[in-house]
C-alpha positions in Angstrom: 196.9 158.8 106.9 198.7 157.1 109.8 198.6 153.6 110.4 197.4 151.9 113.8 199.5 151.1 116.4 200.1 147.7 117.7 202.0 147.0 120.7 202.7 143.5 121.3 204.6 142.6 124.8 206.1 139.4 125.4 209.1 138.1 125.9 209.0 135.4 122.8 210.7 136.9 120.1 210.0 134.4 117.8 206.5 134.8 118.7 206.5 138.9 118.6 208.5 138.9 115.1 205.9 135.9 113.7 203.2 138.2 114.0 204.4 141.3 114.1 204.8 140.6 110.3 201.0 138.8 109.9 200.0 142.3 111.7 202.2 144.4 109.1 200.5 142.4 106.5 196.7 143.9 107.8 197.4 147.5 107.9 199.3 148.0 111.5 202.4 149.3 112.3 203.7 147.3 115.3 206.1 148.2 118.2 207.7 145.0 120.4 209.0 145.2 123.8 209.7 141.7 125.8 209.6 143.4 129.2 206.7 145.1 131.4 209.4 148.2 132.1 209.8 148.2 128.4 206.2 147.6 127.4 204.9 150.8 129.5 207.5 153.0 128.1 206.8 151.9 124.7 202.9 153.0 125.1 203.2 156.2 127.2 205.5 157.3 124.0 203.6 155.8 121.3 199.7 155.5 123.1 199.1 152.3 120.8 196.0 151.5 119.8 195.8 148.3 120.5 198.1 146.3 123.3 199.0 142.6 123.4 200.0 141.6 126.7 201.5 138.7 127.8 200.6 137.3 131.5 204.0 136.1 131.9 206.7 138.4 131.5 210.2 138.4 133.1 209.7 141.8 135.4 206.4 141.5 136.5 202.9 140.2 135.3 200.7 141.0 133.1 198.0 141.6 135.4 199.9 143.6 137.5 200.7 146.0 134.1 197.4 146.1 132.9 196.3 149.1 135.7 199.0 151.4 134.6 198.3 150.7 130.3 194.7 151.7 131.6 195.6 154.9 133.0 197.3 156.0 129.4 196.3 159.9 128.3 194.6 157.5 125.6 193.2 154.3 126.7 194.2 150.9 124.4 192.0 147.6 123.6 194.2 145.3 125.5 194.1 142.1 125.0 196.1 139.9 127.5 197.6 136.1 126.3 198.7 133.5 128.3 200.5 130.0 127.7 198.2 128.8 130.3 194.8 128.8 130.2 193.4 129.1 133.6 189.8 130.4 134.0 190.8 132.3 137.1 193.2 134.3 135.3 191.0 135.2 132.1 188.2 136.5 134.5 190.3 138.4 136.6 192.6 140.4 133.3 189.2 140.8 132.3 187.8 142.3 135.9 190.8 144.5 135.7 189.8 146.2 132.3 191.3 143.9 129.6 189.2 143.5 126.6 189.5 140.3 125.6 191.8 137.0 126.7 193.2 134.2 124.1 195.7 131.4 125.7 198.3 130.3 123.4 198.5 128.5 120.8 196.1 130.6 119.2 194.9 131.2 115.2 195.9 134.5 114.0 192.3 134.4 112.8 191.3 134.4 116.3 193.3 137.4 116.9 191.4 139.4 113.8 187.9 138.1 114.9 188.8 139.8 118.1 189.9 143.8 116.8 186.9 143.4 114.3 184.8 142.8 117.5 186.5 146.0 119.4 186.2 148.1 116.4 182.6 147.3 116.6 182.0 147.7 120.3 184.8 150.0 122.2 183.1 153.2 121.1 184.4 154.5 124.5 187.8 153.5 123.4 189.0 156.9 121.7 191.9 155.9 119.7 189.5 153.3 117.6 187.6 155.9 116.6 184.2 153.9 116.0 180.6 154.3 116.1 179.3 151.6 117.7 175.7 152.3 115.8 178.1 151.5 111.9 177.2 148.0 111.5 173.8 148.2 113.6 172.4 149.7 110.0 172.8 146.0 108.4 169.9 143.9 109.8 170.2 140.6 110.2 171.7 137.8 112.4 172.5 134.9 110.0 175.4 133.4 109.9 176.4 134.7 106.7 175.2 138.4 107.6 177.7 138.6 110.5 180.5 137.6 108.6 180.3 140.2 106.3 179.9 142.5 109.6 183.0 141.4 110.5 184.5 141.7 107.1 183.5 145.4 106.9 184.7 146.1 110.8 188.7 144.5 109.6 188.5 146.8 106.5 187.1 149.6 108.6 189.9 149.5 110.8 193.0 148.8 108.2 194.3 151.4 106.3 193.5 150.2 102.9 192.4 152.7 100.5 190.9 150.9 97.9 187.6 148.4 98.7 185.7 146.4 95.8 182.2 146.1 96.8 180.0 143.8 94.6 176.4 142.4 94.8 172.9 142.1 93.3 171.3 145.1 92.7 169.7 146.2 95.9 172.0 144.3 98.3 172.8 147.4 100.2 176.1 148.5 98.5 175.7 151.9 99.6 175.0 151.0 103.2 177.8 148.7 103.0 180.0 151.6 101.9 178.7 153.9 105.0 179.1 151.6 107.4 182.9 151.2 106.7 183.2 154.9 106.5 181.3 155.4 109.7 183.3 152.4 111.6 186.9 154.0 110.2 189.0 156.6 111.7 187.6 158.8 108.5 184.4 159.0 109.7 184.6 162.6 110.8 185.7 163.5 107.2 182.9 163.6 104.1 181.5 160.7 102.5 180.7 161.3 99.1 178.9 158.4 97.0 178.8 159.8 92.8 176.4 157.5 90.7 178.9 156.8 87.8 176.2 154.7 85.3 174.0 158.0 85.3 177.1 160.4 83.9 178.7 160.5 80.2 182.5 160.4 80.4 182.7 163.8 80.0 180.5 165.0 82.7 182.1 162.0 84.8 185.5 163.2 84.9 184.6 166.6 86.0 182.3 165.2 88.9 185.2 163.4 89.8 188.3 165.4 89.4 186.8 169.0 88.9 187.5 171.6 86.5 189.0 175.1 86.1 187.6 178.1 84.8 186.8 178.1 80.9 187.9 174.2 80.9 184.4 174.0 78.3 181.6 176.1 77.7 179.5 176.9 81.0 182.9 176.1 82.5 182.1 180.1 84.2 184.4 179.2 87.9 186.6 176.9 89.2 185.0 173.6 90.8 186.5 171.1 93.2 185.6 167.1 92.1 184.5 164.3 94.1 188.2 163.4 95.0 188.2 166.7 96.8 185.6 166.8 98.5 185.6 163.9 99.9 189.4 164.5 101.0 190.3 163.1 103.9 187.1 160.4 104.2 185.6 158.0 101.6 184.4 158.1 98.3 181.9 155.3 96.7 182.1 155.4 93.2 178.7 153.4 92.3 178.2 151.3 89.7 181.7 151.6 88.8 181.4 148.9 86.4 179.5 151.2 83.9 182.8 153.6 83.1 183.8 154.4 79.9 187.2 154.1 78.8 188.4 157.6 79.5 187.5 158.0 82.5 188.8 154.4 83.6 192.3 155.4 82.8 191.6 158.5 84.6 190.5 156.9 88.1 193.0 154.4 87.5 196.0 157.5 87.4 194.3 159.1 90.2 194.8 155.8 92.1 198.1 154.9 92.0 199.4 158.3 92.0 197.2 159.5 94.9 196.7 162.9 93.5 194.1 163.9 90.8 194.2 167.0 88.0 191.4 168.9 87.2 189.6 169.6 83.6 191.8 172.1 81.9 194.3 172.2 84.9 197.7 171.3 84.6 198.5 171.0 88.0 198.3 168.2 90.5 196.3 168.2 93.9 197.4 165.3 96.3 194.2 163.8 97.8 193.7 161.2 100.5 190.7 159.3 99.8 189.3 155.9 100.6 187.5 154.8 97.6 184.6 152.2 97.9 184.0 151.0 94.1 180.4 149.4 94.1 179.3 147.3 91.2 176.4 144.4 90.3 178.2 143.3 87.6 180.7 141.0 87.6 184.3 143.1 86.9 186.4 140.0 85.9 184.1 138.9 83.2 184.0 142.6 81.7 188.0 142.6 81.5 187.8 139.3 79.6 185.1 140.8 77.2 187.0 144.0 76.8 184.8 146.6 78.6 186.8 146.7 81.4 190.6 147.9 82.0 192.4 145.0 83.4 195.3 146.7 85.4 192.6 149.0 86.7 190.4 145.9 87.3 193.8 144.5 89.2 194.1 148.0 91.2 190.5 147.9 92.8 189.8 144.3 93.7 192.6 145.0 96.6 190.3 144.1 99.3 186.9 142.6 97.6 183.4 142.2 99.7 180.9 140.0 98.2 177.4 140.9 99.5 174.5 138.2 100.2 171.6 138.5 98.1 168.4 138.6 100.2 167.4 134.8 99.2 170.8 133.5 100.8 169.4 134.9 104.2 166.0 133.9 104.0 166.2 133.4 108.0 167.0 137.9 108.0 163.8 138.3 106.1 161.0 138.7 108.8 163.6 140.7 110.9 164.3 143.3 108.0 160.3 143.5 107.2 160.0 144.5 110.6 162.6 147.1 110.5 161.7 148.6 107.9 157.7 148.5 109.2 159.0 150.3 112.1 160.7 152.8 109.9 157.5 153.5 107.4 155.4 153.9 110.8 157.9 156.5 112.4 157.9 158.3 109.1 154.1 158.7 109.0 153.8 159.3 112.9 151.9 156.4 113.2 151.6 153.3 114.8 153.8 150.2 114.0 151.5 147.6 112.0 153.0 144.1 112.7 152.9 141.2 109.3 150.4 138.0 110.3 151.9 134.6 110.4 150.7 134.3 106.6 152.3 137.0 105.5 155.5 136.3 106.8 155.5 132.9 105.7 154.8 134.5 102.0 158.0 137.0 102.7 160.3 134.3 103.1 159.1 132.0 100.6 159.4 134.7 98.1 162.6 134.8 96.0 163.3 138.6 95.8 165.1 139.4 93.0 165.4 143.1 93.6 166.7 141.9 96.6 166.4 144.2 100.1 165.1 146.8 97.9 162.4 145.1 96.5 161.8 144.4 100.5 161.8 148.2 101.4 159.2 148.8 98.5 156.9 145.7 98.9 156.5 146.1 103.0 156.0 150.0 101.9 153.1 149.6 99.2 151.7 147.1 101.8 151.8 149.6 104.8 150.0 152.1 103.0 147.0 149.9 101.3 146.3 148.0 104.5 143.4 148.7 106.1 143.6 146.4 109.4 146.1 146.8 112.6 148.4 144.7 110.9 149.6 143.8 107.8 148.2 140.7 105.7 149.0 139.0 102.9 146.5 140.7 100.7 148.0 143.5 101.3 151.3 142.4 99.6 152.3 143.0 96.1 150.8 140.8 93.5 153.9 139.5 92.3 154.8 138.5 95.9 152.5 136.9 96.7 152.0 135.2 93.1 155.5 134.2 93.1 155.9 132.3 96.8 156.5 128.7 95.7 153.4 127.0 97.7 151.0 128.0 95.4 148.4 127.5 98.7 150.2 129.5 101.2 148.1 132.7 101.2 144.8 130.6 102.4 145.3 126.4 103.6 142.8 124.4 103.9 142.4 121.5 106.0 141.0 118.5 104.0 139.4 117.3 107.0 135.8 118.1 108.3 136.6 121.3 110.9 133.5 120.7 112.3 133.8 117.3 112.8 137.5 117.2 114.3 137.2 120.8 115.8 140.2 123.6 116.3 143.2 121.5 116.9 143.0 119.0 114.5 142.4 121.7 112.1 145.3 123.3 112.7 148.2 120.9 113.2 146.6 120.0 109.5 147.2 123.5 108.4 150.5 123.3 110.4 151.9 120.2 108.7 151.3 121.7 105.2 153.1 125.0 106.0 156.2 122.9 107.0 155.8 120.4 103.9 155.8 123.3 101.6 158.3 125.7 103.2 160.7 122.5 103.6 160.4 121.7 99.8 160.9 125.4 98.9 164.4 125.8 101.5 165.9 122.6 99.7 164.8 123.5 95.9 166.6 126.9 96.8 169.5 125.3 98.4 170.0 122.6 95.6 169.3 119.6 98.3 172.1 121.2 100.3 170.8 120.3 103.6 173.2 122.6 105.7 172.9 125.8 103.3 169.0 125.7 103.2 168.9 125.0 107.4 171.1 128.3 107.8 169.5 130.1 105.5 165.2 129.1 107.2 167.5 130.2 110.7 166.8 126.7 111.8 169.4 124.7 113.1 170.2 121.8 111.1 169.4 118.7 113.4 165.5 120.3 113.8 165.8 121.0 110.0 167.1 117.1 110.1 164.4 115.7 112.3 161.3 117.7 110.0 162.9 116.7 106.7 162.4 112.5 108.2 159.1 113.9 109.4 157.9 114.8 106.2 159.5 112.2 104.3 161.4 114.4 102.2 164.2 113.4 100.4 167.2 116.0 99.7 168.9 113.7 97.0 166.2 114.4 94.8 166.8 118.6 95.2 170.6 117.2 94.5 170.1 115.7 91.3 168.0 118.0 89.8 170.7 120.2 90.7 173.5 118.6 89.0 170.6 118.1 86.1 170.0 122.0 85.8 173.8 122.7 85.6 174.7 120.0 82.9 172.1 121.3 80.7 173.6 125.1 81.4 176.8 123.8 80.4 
C-alpha cells in the first residue's frame, strides 16, 4: 500500500529536511521544493495529499499559489505557514481555501494535531479518503475521549500495519478498531474482526490462514482464512491475548513476512492486511509469566492505544445513556424516553465495571421495564442503583420541616446534599486528585475548586488514603 504524500514548500532547507525526516518517521513519503514554480510542478506530478506552504517564497507568495494547488485533478489539505503571524494573513489563506494556518516557530505536535483534524473533517477532500461519520461512533467529549479520537485519526491516516489495542472489557475495542478502518484509506476494503478466545488452536489457525482440500477430516474444499479475506483492509484479531502457542508463532510468521500459508498448503499467498490486535489483558505481564511470545509481544505493540474505562470519563456518562436511549427507541419504533435528574445522578455515581457495555445493557433492561415517559431510577438495575456510593441518592430527604420552610428551602437542602455526596464520590475515585476528578464530573476545575471550599471538603484526606491503600497493596 502506498504511503501519503507530503509536499512541503519553502525555501528553508534546514527547515524542509528537519521535518521532512519527523514526517518520514509518521508514515509519509515527502517531496520538497523551495520555489512556488517548483512547488506546482511537484504537485500536478505527484497530486500530494497533503501541502505545506510557505507565505514567503522567493518567486511569488504563498497566497498567490494557493488558487492554482486548489485547482489540482485532486484537491490537497493545504496548510499555509508563515514566519510572521499577522491575523490578516491567516484569515485571508484561509478565505482563499487553505485548511489550516500555523506561524513559525511551531511544535511538530502542532503540525500532527492538525492532519488528525483533516483526516477527521475533509471528507470532501478525496485523496484523504475519510468518512467524516468514523470517529462520530465514539461518544463523548472529555478531555481524555478526544485524545484518543485523535490518536485513532494519526493511526488512521499512517501507514502502519500493526495496531495494539488494549482496555477493560467492554471499552469499545471493536469500535475502536472500525473506526480506524473506516477513517483509513482501507476503508473500501473488508473488515474482518475473528474472536480468537472462543477458537482452539487448531480451529484458529484455519480461521486465520485457511486450508486446502483434505488438510483434516471435513477438510471437503479449499477455504480462504481471515488474512484473505480481509486482504487489502483490516483485520481485528480479538482477544488476542488468549492464543495458544502454535498459533502465536503462526501470526507472528504471517507478520513479519507479510504473506500467510494455508493448512496443508505448501505455498505462500502475500497478503496486505492491517491488523488491529485487541486485548483486556495486560500483554507485557503475560510474556514475563510465560504465556505470551515475547518477540511476537515486541512485533504488535508497534503503535499501542490504551482505551478509557467508563469511570475515567464519568463526565461522557449521561451523554452515552442518551445515545444509546435514542438508539433502543429507534430500534423499537418508539419514542425516545429521557433519564430524570435522579437517575442520571445514580449513572454517574456508579462505578461500571463492565464498563460501556454494562451501560448499553443497564439503559436497555431499564427502557424496557419503565412504565412512565421517562426513565427513573427504579427502573435501573439493582446493582446500579445499589452500588452508587451515596447510599441516599435514589430518594433525599430534606431534614427540615417542607411544610414549614416551603419549596425552595426544600430544595437547595436536597441540592446541597447531591453536591456533598457526588463531590466526595469524584475525589474517593480520583485518589484526592483534584484536577483528575474535575475532568472526569466535566466540571472545570476552579467551580470544582470553589464547591469543594463550599462544602468543606478536604482532598488531602482522599490523598492519604490513597497512598494508604497502595502501601498495604505493596
Amino acid at each position: 500500500m502506498a504511503q501519503p504524500l507530503f509536499l512541503i514548500i519553502d525555501d528553508e532547507r534546514n527547515f524542509r529536511e528537519f521535518l521532512g525526516e519527523a514526517l518520514e518517521g509518521e508514515g509519509y513519503a515527502v517531496l520538497h521544493a523551495a520555489t512556488a514554480c517548483a512547488g506546482l510542478q511537484a504537485a500536478r506530478e505527484s497530486l500530494p495529499r497533503v501541502v505545506l506552504l510557505d507565505q514567503n517564497l522567493p518567486d511569488q507568495t504563498g497566497l498567490s499559489l494557493l488558487p492554482e494547488l486548489r485547482r489540482l485533478p485532486v484537491m490537497p489539505v493545504i496548510i499555509v505557514i508563515t514566519a510572521h503571524a499577522e491575523v490578516g494573513y491567516a484569515v485571508d489563506a484561509l478565505k482563499a481555501g487553505a485548511f489550516h494556518y500555523l506561524p513559525k516557530p511551531f511544535a511538530f505536535a502542532d503540525l500532527l494535531d492538525v492532519l488528525a483534524q483533516a483526516t477527521i473533517t475533509c471528507s470532501d477532500v478525496a485523496p484523504l479518503h475519510v468518512h467524516s461519520t468514523a470517529m462520530q461512533s465514539i461518544i463523548g467529549t472529555s478531555p481524555i475521549v478526544e485524545e484518543v479520537k485523535r490518536q485513532l485519526a494519526r493511526v488512521a491516516a499512517s501507514p502502519v500495519q500493526v495496531v495494539l489495542v488494549q482496555g477493560e472489557s467492554g471499552t469499545g475495542k471493536e469500535l475502536a478498531s472500525r473506526a480506524i478502518h473506516a477513517a483509513s484509506a482501507r476503508h473500501a476494503a473488508p473488515f474482518v474482526a475473528v474472536n480468537c478466545a472462543a477458537l482452539s488452536d487448531t480451529l484458529l489457525l484455519s480461521e486465520l490462514f485457511g486450508h486446502e482440500r483434505g488438510a483434516f477430516t471435513d477438510a471437503r474444499q479449499q477455504k480462504k482464512g481471515v488474512f484473505e479475506l480481509a486482504h487489502g483492509g483490516t483485520l481485528l484479531l480479538d482477544e488476542v491475548s488468549e492464543m495458544g502457542a502454535r498459533a502465536q508463532a503462526a501470526l507472528l510468521r504471517a507478520l513479519e513476512q507479510r504473506s500467510i500459508t494455508r493448512v496443508g498448503g505448501h505455498g505462500e499467498v502475500k497478503v496486505d492486511v492491517r491488523v488491529v490486535a485487541a486485548t483486556n489483558r495486560d500483554l507485557h505481564q503475560l510474556v514475563g509469566s510465560g504465556q505470551f511470545r515475547a518477540d511476537l509481544y515486541h512485533r504488535l505493540n508497534v503503535v499501542r492505544l490504551i482505551l478509557p474505562a467508563l469511570r475515567e470519563r464519568a463526565g461522557d456518562i449521561e451523554r452515552i445513556a442518551e445515545h444509546i436511549s435514542r438508539d433502543i427507541a429507534h430500534r423499537y419504533s418508539e419514542p425516545a424516553r429521557p433519564f430524570t435528574t435522579a437517575a442520571q445522578t445514580v449513572l454517574a455515581l456508579y462505578n461500571w465495571p463492565g464498563n460501556v457495555r454494562e451501560l448499553r445493557n443497564a439503559v436497555e433492561r431499564a427502557y424496557v421495564i419503565s412504565v412512565g415517559p421517562g426513565i427513573d431510577v427504579c427502573d435501573l438495575p439493582d446493582e446500579v442503583r445499589l452500588g452508587c456510593d451515596v447510599e441516599t441518592m435514589t430518594a433525599p430527604t430534606p431534614t427540615t420541616d417542607v411544610a414549614c420552610t416551603g419549596f425552595q428551602d426544600a430544595k437547595r437542602e436536597v441540592v446541597d446534599h447531591f453536591e456533598h455526596a457526588f463531590l466526595l464520590s469524584a475525589l474517593r475515585h480520583a485518589g484526592g486528585n483534584v484536577t483528575l476528578a474535575s475532568e472526569r464530573a466535566g466540571v472545570l476545575r476552579q467551580v470544582f475548586q470553589r464547591l469543594l471550599i463550599r462544602h468543606g471538603i478536604e482532598p488531602d484526606a482522599f490523598r492519604n488514603a490513597a497512598r494508604a491503600r497502595g502501601r498495604q497493596s505493596d
